[in-house]
N, C-alpha and C positions, 0 to 999 in steps of 0.2 A: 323345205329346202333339202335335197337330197345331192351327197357326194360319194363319188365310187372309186372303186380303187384297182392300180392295172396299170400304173405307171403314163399312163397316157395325159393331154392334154387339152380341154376345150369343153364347153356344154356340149351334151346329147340332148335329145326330147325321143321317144317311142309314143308313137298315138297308136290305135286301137285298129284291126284290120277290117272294121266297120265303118271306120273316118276315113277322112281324104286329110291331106297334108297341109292344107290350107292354116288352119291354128297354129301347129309348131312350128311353120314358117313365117309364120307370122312373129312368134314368141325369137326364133332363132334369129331375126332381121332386129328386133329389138336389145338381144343379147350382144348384136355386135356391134348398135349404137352404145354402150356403155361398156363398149372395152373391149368384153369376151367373145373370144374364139368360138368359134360352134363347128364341131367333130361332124355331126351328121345328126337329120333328125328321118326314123326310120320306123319301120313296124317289124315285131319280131312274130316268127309262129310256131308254135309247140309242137317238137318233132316227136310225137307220138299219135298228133293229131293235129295236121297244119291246114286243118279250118279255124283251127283256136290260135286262140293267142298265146305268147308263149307265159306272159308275166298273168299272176290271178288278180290281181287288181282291174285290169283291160279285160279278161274276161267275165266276172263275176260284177258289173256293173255296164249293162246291157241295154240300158234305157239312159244313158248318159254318153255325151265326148267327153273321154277321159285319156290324159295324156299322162306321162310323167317326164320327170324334169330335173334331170341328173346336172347341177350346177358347177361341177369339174372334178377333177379327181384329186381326192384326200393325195395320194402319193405322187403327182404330179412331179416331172423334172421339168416344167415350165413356169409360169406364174400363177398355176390354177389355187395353190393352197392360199397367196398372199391376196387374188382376188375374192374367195372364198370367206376369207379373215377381214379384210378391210373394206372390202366392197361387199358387201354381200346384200346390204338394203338396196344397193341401186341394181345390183342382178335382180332381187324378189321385185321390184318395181318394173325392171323390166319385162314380166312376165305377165304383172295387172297391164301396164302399158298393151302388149299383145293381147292380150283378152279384152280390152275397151276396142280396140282396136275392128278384132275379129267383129265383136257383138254391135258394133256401129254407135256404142253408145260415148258421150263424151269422158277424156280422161282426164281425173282431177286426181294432179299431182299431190303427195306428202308435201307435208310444210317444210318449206326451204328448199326447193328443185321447182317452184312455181316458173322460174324465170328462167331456164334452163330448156324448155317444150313446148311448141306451141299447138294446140288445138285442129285442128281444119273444119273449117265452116262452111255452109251453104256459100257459093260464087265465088270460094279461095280457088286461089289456080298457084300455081310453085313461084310466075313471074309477080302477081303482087304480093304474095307472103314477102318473097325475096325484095322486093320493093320497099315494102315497108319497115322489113326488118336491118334495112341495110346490108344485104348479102347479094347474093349471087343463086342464081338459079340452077348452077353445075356446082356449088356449095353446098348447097341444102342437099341434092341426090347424093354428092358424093359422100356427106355427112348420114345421108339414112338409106345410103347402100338402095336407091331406085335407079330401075333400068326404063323407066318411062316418066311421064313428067304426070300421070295417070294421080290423081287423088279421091279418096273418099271421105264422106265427112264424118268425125271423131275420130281419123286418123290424126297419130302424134307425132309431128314432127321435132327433132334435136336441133336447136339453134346456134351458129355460133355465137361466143363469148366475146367478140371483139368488142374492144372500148373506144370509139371517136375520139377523138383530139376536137376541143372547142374549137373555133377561129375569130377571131373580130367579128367576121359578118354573121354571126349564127343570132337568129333572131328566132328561131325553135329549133327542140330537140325534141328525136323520136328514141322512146323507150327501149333498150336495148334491155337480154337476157342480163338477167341477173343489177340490174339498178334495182334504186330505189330513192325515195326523195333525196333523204339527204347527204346520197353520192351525188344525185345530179345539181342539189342545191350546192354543194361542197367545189364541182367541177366549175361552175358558173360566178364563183364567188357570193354566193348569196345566204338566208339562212332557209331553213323550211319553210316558214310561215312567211318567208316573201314569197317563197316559189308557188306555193298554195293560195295565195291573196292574188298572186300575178294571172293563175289560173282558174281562179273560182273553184277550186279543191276542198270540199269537204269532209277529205276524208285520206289515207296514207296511203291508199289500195292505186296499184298503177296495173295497166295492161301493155304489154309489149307491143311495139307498133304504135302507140299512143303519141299526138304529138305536142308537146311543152311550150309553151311561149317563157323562154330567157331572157328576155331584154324591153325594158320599155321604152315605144318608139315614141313617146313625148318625152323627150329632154330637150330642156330649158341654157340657153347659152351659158358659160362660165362668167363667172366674176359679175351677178345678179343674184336679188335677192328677193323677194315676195315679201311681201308686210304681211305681218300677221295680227294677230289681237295683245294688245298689252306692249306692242313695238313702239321704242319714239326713236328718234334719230341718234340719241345719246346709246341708247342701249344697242343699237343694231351700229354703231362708229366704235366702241366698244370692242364688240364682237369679234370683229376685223383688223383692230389696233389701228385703225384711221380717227383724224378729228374730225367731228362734225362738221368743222367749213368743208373740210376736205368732202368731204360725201355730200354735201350741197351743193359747190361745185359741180361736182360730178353728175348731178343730177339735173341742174338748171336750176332750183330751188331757191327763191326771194325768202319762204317763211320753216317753220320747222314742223310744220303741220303732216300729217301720214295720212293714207286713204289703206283701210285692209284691202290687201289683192296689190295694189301699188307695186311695182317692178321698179326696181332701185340697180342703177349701176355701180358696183362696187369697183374703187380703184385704188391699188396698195404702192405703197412708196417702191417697194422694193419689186414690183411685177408677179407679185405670186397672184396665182389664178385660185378661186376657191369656188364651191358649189354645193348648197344648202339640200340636203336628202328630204325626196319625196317620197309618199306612198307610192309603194310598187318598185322602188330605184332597190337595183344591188351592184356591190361594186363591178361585177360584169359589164351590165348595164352602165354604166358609168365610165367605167376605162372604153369602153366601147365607141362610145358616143365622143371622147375624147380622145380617142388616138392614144392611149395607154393600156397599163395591164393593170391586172388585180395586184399584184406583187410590187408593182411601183408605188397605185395608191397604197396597198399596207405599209408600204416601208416609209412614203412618205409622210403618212397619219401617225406612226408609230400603230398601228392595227395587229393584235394578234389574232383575232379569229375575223368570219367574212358577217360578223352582222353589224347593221346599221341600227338606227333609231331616227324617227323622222324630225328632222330640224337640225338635224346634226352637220356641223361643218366641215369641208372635209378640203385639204387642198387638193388640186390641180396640178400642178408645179411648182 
């Protein structure tokens, strides 16, 4: 990383009077996705002999494209010295960024800016990247500074960071820059290892554009109960603070006999609705399905955090 000084403001690049311009524009379109201003990227020539270059580094490596890469100036009266200071990994990133870029090969971001870039791959075009990523097709150029909608592949595009708002009907979610489970587990009301069991997830690793199943669509009506193993009527009348006639009634029931899997309608003196947690349910899932929110079931459960456990009772209203 190299800074110059001269009062001025913005990256330079100088390539070799052997190169074409191709690389440092490339490098300088990447420097203004991540911030910086770019002065001019230019070739100097040695005014004692302007077949050479003017810098010895550009001429004394002859069998190479060799650029240099002045990343702002030390005495900057702009923001060159604070991006210099606090940015300076995401300018050197931007530089490998234009070099993957130039060389076609793909770029694989430092850890932690994974979700911040996306890739281009064989049959991406800008309107499904945009598609998938939830943006905009005049987003994406106007975010990587393109004057055509023109792509190549291992080219890196800069994503935006928006965040979706869930809705009642959201039944998937596509992976957005910068998630990870469990934001989206956290957004949904659920824990990780529902969202991963809901997906057949074996593993934390998410790709942007990816899409989620939130919600499961077998829920079972309120105020029902499924028999289980080791159930009898006392213990599940119980459960619910109902007496056993009561729940026999409710059921049609002459004797007190159970069948496992048996559907039991639950009926409470006072109308409260209740609904027994299955695998795969999160409270998303659930207020969903019931015409509520995560935040009313917690408050109504007394729920501090959004995980379940399967059997768990949980009110309704």
């Amino acid at each position: 990383m190299q800074g110059h000084s001269g009062g001025g403001d913005g990256a330079e690049i100088i390539y070799a009077l052997r190169n074409s311009d191709t690389l440092s524009r490339t490098i300088a379109n990447e420097f203004i996705k991540s911030g910086q201003n770019v002065r001019k990227y230019y070739q100097r020539r040695l005014p004692s002999d302007s077949s050479k270059d003017y810098y010895y580094m550009l001429r004394n490596t002859p069998n190479n494209e060799t650029i240099i890469v002045e990343y702002g100036f030390a005495d900057s009266t702009g923001d060159d010295v604070n991006q210099i200071k606090n940015n300076w990994e995401e300018l050197a990133e931007a530089v490998v960024r234009g070099l993957a870029t130039y060389l076609g090969v793909p770029y694989i971001p430092k850890t932690g800016t994974e979700s911040n870039y996306y890739t281009v791959k064989k049959g991406d075009s800008l309107y499904s990247i945009a598609r998938n990523l939830n943006t905009t097709v005049d987003e994406l150029k106007s975010l990587n500074n393109l004057t055509s909608n023109n792509l190549s592949i291992g080219m890196t595009l800069k994503i935006p960071t928006k965040q979706p708002t869930p809705t009642p009907n959201d039944e998937t979610y596509t992976v957005m820059p910068g998630d990870s489970l469990w934001k989206i587990a956290n957004m949904f009301g659920m824990s990780v290892n529902e969202l991963k069991s809901l997906n057949n997830l074996s593993s934390n690793v998410l790709n942007i554009g990816q899409k989620l199943k939130v919600t499961n669509s077998e829920m079972p009506v309120a105020n029902t109960y499924i028999v289980k193993p080791g159930d009898s009527l006392y213990s599940i009348a119980k459960n619910f603070n109902i007496s056993v006639d009561n729940l026999k009634k409710a059921n049609n029931k002459t004797s007190n006999l159970l069948s496992i899997g048996e559907i039991l309608t639950i009926q409470t003196s006072n109308n409260t609705s209740y609904y027994i947690v299955k695998p795969g349910d999160s409270l998303w899932s659930i207020s969903k399905n019931y015409n509520t929110t995560v935040d009313n079931l917690k408050k109504l459960n007394n729920l501090i955090s959004n995980n379940l456990s399967i059997g768990q009772k949980l009110k309704i209203n």
